[in-house]
C-alpha positions as CSV (number, residue, x, y, z in Angstrom):
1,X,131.2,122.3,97.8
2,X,130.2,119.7,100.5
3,X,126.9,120.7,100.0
4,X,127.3,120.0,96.3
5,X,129.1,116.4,97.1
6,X,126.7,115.6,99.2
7,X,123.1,116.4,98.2
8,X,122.1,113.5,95.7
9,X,123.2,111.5,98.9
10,X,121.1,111.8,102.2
11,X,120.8,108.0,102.3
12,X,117.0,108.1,102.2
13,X,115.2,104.5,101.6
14,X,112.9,106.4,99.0
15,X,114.9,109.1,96.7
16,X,113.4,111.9,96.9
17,X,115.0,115.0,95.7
18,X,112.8,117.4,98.5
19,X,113.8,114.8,101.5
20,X,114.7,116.1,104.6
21,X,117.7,114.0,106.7
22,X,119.2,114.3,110.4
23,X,121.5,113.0,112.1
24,X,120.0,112.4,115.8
25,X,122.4,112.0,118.8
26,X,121.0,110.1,121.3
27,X,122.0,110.2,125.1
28,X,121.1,107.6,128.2
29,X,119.2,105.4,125.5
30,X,119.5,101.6,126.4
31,X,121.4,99.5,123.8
32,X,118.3,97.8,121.9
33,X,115.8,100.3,122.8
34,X,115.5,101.6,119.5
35,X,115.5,98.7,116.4
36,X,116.1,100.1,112.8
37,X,112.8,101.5,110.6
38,X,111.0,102.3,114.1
39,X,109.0,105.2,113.8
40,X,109.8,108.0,116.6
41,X,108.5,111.1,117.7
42,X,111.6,113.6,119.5
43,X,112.4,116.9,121.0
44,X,115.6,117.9,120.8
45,X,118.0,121.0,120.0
46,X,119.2,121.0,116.6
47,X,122.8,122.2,115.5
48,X,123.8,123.5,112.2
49,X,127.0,124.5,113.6
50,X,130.2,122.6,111.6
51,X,132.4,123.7,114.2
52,X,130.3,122.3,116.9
53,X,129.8,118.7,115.0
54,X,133.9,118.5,114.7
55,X,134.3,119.0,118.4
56,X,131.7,116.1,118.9
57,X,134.2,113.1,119.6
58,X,131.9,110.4,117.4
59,X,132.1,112.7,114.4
60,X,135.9,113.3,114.7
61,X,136.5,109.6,113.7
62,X,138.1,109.2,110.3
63,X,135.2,107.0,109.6
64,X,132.5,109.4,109.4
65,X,134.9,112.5,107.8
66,X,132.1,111.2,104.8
67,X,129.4,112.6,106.7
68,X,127.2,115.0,104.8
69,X,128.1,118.9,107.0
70,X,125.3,119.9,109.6
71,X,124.1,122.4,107.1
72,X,122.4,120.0,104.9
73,X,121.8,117.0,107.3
74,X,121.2,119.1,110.9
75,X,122.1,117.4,113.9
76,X,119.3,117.2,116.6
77,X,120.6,116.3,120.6
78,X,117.7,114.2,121.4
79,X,116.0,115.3,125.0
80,X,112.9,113.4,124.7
81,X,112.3,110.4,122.2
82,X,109.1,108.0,122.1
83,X,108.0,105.1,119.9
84,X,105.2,105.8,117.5
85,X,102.7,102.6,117.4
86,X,101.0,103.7,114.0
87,X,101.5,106.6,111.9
88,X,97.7,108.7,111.9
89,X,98.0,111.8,113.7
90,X,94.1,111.4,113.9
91,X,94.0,108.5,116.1
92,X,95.6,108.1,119.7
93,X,95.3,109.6,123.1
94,X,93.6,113.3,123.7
95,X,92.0,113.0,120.2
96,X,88.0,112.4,120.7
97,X,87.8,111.4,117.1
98,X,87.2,107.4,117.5
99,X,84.3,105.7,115.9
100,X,82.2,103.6,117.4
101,X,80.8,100.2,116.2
102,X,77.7,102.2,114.5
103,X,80.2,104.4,112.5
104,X,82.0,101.9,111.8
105,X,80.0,100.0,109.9
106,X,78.7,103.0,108.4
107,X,82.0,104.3,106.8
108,X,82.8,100.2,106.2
109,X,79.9,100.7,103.4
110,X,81.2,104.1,102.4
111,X,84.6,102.8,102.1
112,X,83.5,99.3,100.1
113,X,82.2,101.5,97.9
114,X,84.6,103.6,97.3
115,X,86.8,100.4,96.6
116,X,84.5,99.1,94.4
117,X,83.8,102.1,92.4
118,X,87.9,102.0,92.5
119,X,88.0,98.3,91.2
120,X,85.7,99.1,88.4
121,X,82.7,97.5,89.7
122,X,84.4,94.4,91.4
123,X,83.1,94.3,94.5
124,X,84.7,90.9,95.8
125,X,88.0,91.9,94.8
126,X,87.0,95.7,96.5
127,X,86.3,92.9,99.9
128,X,89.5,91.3,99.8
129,X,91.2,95.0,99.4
130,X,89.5,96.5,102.1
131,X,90.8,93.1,103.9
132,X,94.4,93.9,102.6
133,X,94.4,97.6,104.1
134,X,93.4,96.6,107.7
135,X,95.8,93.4,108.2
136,X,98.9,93.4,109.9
137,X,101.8,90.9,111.7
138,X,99.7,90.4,114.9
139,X,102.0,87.3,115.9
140,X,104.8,84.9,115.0
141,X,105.2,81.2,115.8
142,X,108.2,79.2,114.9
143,X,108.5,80.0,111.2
144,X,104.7,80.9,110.7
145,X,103.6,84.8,110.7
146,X,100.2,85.5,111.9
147,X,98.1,88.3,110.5
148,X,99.4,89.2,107.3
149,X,98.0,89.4,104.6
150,X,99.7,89.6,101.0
151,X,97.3,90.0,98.4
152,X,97.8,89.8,94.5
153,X,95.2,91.1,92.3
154,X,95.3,90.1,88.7
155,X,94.1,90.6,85.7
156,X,95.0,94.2,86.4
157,X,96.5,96.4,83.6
158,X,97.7,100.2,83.4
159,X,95.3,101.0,80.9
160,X,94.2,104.8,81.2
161,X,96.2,104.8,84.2
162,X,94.0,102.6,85.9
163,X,97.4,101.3,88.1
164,X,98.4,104.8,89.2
165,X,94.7,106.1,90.0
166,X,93.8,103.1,92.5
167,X,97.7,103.9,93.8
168,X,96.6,107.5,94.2
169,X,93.3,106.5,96.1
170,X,95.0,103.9,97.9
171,X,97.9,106.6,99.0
172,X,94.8,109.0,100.3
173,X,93.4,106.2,102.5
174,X,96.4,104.9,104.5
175,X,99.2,107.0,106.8
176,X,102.0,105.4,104.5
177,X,102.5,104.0,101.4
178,X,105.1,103.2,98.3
179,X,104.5,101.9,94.8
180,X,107.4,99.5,93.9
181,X,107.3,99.0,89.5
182,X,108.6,95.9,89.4
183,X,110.7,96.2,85.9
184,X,113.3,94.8,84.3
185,X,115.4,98.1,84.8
186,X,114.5,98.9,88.1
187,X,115.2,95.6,89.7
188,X,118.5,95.5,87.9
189,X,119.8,98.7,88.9
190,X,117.5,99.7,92.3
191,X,119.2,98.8,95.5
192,X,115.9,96.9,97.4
193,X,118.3,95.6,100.2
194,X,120.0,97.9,102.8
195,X,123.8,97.2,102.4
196,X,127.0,98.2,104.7
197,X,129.5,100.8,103.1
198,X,132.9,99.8,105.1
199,X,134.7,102.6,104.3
200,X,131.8,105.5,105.3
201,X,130.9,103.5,107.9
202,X,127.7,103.3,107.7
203,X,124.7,101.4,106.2
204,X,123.1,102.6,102.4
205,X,119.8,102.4,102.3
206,X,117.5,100.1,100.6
207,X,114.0,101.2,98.8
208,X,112.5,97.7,101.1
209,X,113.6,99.5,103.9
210,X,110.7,101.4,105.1
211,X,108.5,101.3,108.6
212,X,105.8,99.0,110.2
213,X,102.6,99.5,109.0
214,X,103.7,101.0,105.2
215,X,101.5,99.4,102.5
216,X,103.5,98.6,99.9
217,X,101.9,98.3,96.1
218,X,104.2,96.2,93.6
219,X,103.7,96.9,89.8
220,X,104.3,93.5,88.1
221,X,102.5,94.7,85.2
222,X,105.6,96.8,84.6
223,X,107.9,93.7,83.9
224,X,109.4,92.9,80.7
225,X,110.4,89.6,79.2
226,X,114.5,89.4,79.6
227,X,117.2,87.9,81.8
228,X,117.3,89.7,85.2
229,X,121.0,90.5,86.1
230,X,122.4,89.1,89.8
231,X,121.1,92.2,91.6
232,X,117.8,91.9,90.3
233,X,117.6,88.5,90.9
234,X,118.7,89.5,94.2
235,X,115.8,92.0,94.8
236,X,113.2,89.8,93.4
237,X,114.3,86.9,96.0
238,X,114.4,89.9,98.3
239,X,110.6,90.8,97.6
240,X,109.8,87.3,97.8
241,X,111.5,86.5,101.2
242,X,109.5,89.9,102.4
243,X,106.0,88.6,101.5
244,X,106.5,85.1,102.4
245,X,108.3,85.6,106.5
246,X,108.0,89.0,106.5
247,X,111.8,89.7,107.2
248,X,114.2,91.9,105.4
249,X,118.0,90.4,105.1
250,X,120.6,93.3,105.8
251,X,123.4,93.1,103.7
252,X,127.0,93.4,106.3
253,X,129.1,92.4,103.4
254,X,130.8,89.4,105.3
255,X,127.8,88.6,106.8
256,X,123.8,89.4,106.5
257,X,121.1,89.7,109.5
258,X,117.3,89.0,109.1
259,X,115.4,92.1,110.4
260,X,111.5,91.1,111.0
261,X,109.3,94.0,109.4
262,X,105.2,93.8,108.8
263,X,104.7,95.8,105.3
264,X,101.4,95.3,103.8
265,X,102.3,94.5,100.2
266,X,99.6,94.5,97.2
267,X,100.9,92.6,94.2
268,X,99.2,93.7,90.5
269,X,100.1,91.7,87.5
270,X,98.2,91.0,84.5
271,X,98.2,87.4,84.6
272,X,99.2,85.0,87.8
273,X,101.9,86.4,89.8
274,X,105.7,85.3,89.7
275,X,105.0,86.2,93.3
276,X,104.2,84.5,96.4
277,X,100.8,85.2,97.9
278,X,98.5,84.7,100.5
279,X,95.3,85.3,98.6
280,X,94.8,85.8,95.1
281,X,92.0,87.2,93.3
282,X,91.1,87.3,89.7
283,X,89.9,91.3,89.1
284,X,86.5,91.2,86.8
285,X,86.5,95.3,85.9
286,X,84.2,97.0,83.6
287,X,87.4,98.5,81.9
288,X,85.3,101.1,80.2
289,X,84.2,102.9,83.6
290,X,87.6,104.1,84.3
291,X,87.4,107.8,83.8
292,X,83.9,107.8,84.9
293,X,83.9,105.5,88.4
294,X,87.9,107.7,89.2
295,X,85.8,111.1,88.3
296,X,83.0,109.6,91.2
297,X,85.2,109.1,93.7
298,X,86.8,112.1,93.3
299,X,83.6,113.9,93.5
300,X,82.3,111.9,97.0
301,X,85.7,111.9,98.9
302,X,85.3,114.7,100.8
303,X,88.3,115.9,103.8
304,X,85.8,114.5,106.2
305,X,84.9,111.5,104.6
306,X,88.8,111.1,104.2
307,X,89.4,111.6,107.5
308,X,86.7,108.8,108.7
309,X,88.2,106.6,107.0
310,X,91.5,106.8,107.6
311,X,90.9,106.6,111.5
312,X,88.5,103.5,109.9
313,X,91.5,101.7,108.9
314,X,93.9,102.4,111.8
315,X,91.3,101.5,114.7
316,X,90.5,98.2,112.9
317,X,94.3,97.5,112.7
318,X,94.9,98.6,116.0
319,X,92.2,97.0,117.6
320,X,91.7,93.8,120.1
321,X,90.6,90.9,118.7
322,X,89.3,87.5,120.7
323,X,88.3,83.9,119.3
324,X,85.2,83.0,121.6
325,X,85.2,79.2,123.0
326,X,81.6,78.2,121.2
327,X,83.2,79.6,117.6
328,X,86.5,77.8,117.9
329,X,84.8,75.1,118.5
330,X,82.4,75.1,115.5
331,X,85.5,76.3,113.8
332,X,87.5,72.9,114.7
333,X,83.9,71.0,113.5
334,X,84.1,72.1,110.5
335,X,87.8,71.8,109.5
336,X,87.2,67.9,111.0
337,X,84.5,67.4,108.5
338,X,86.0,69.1,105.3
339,X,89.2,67.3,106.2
340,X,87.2,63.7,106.1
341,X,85.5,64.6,102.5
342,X,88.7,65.5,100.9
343,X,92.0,65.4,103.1
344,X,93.7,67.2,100.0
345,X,90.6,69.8,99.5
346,X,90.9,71.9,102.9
347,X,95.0,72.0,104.5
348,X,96.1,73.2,107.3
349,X,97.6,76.0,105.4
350,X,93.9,76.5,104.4
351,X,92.6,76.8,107.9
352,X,95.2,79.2,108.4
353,X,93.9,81.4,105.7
354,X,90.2,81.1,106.7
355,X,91.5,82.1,110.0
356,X,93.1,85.1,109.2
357,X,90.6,86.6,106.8
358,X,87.7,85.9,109.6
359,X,90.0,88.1,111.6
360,X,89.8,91.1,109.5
361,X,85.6,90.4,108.8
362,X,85.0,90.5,112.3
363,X,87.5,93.9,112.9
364,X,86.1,95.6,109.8
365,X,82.8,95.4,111.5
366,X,83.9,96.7,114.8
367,X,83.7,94.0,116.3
368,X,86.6,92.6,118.6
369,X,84.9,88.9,118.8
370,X,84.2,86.3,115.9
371,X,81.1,85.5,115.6
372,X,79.2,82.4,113.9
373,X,77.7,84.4,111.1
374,X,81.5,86.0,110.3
375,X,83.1,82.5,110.0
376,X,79.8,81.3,107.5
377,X,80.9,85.0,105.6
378,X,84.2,83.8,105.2
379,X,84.0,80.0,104.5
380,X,81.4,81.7,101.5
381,X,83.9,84.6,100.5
382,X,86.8,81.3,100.3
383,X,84.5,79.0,98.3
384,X,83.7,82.0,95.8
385,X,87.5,83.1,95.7
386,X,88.7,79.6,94.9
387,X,86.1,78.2,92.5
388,X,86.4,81.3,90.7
389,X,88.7,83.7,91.2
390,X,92.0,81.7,91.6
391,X,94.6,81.4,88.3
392,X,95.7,78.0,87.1
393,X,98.6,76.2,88.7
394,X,101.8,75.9,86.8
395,X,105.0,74.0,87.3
396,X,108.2,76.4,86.9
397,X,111.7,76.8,88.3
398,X,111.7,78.7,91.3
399,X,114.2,81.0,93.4
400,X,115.6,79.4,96.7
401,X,113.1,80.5,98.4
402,X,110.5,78.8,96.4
403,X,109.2,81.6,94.3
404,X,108.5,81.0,90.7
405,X,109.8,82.4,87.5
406,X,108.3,82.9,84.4
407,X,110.6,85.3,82.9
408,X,111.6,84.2,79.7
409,X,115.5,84.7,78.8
410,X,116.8,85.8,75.7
């Protein structure tokens, strides 16, 4: 019967009705040594005894009597645990597999083209995406977050199941991933934000709630003209807050915490996102090459060719990366001079951007320096992206956190 009560309830972030749960008891572990949605790898014995988890002393509280029994959520006594910096089994110490700047650039084109093929014959927008799947938080200064990268394509549409084949692809090439359809219905009635149950004691899940280095793909095209109820206001402030500082508020009930996290997230919407973003690009497909470009990749991405690319991906996230004196320089130059032609034409804010995205050109090369001709890539990829690939601005009512909407009410 417990088994019964409790088996649509293991508390996982992502339902999923094949999920496997533990409960891990840790021992000599320093308060703050491990933070919530770290990634672990442990040894330890595991216990499906009941008797033995109602001796336990923790488990004998009348606060966890809720606790799903040891046969369907096994307790493991932790012996050894360790911090796992990225989830790909195929990079990391003792594996010979890493590529070096020669391969790199090799399975950059094989990859670009795979993207492209993926995009329908877009190959900027297959740039920027290849961009997108390599960034990460590699820094925060006062309110500002370094590295990431939120990108919204648009001008997307689930046509032939154009939405759930890129996903697909996408889910293939990197070590963890989760499509988000951003309805009417799901907002209103999906928990996004992690929340405290008092009386179990303990803190429900939220889907939001998932580990560094996840690339998360929001579904805007899914959303439905209405009025969103509280909760799904709440959520959508939630994804907002998420994209913009890259923090996830915890919900204590008479209080909330800020947890930082660094989730890649891919926004697709038909037309301009009610979404903050840090680069958007207008998607130019060939809409009729859909089964045919999906039936090419299909054909060309070998288990090898997969598994290139995927330690690809993690070794240009992962990697060292260094801003020479002479580029910084010409780098300062020419933000000086675009900033005396048009103080309004090229912000801050804009450097910023440029900055970031030369990053991720220089890394996807292999190379752990900028160099001159990667900065004149991405002041030309910019110029492209903004005179022609950039939706109309619009004045609307926003969320607290400055978000827009454009959902019309009943």
């Amino acid at each position: 019967n417990d088994n019964i009560k409790h088996r649509h309830d293991l508390n996982l972030p992502i339902p999923n009705s094949r999920g496997k749960a533990v409960i891990v008891k840790l021992y000599d572990t320093a308060d703050g040594a491990l933070k919530l949605n770290e990634v672990v790898d442990l040894v330890g014995i595991v216990s499906l005894d009941p008797a033995l988890a109602q001796l336990d002393p923790m488990e004998g509280h009348p606060s966890t009597s809720l606790m799903p029994p040891p046969s369907l959520v096994p307790r493991v006594h932790a012996v050894h645990i360790k911090k796992v910096e990225h989830n790909n089994p195929l990079v990391g110490p003792g594996i010979s597999e890493k590529l070096n700047q020669q391969e790199m650039s090799r399975v950059r084109d094989q990859l670009m083209y795979i993207l492209t093929q993926a995009m329908l014959g877009d190959e900027l927008a297959a740039e920027y995406l290849l961009y997108h799947l390599i960034s990460k938080v590699c820094g925060r200064r006062d309110i500002q977050v370094l590295g990431k990268m939120c990108l919204n394509l648009f001008n997307v549409n689930s046509n032939n199941n154009w939405i759930k084949r890129l996903y697909t692809i996408l889910g293939l090439l990197v070590p963890g991933s989760h499509y988000l359809p951003l309805s009417r219905h799901h907002l209103d009635t999906t928990n996004f934000v992690p929340t405290k149950d008092m009386e179990a004691n303990r803190l429900v899940a939220g889907s939001l709630q998932l580990p560094a280095g996840t690339n998360l793909v929001v579904d805007e095209t899914q959303m439905s003209d209405g009025q969103l109820n509280p909760r799904g206001l709440a959520n959508l402030t939630a994804v907002g807050n998420l994209i913009r500082w890259q923090k996830l508020e915890y919900d204590f009930k008479y209080s909330s915490l800020e947890y930082e996290t660094d989730i890649s997230v891919l926004v697709l919407s038909e037309g301009r996102s009610l979404l903050p973003s840090d680069y958007q690009v207008k998607v130019i497909p060939e809409e009729s090459l859909v089964e045919a470009n999906y039936r090419n990749i299909n054909s060309i991405l070998s288990q090898d060719l997969l598994n290139r690319i995927r330690v690809y991906l993690t070794q240009c996230r992962e990697a060292d990366y260094n801003l020479p004196d002479d580029v910084q320089s010409a780098v300062t130059q020419d933000f000086v001079q675009l900033r005396q032609e048009d103080p309004n034409r090229f912000t801050a804010e804009d450097l910023h951007a440029h900055l970031t995205l030369a990053r991720l050109v220089a890394l996807s090369q292999g190379k752990t320096n900028l160099e001159a001709e990667d900065w004149t890539k991405v002041k030309n990829l910019e110029a492209n992206r903004r005179a022609n690939r950039t939706p109309q601005p619009r004045g609307q009512a926003s969320l607290p956190n400055g978000m827009p909407i454009h959902i019309s009410a009943n």
